[in-house]
N, C-alpha and C positions, 0 to 999 in steps of 0.2 A: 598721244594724249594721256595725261596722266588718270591712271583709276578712280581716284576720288574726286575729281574735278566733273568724270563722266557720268558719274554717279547723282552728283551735288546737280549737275545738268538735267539729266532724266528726272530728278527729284523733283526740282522746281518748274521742269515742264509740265508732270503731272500735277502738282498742285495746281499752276496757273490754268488747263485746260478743265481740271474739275469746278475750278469759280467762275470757268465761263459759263460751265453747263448750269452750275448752279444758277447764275445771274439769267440766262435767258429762260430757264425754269420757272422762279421764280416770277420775272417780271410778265412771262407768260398767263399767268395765271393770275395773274395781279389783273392786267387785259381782261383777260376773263370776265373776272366778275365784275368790273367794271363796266363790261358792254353788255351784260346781262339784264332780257330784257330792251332792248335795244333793236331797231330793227337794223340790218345788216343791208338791205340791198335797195339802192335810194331807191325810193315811191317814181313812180313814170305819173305824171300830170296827166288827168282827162282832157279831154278835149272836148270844145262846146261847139257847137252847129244851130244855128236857127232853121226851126223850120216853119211850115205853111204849110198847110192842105185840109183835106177835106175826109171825115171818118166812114169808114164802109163798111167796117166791120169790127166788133168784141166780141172778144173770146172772154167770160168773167173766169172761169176756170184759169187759167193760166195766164189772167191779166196781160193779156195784150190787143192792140189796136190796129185793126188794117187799115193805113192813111193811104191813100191818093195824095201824095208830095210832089209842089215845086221843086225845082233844081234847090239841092242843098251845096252853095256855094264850096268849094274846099274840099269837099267830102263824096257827094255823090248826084247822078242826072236825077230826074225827073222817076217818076216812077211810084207804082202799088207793092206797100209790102208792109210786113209784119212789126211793130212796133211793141215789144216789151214795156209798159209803163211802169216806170218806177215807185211809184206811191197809190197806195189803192183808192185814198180819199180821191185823187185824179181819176182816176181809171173811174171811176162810180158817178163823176160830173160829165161823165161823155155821154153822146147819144149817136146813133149812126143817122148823118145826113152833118153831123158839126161842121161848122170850121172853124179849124184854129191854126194858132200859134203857140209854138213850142222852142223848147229845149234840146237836141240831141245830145246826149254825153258819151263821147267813145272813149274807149279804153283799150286795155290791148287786146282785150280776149273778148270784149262784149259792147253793146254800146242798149240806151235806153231814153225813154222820152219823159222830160219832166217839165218843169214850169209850164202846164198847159194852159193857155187864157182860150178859153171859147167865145170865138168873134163872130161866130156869125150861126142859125140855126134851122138847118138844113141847107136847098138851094148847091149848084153847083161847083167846085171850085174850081182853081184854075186848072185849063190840061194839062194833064202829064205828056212830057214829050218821051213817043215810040222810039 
């Protein structure tokens, strides 16, 4: 191959591969700031649960509720357990002996009780099944 042909080769290699770098440099950072601000990693959906039961117990310090729950369809049996309430004006309409109807919102790392309607004040609710 001739010298100046290999020459004229290499030469035009290196340019074309310097405007590539340029190009995905650029258009990189172009991206950038465009997604800036932006969240990056799609949002996962809550998920809703109704529930039922009957309140036995507030904690006002760390706003939560110990309900005595029906079977939470989808989600969970029968059963006493700790309910995180989400909003304090809720948490402050409860009394122990309630019954209500509620919200469960799970998520992926937490879940918490909201929309509470108070149906009923005091008196038993239904069993939790063992």
């Amino acid at each position: 191959m001739n010298t100046s042909v290999s020459r004229g080769f290499v030469h035009g290699a290196q340019a074309l591969l310097t405007g590539l770098v340029l190009t995905a440099s650029l258009g990189s950072q172009m991206g950038c700031g465009a997604d800036r601000g932006k969240q990056t990693t799609p949002a996962r959906a809550e998920k809703r649960y109704p529930v039922r039961g009957e309140v036995l117990g507030l904690d006002p310090q760390n706003r939560v509720a110990t309900i005595k729950h029906e079977e939470i369809p989808g989600w969970m049996e029968a059963m006493t357990m700790d309910f995180p309430i989400r909003d304090a004006a809720e948490f402050n309409k409860l009394s122990v002996g309630d019954r209500i109807e509620a919200t469960v919102f799970v998520e992926e790392v937490g879940f918490a009780l909201g929309e509470i309607r108070v149906v009923g004040k005091g008196g038993p609710a239904p069993a939790a099944k063992d």
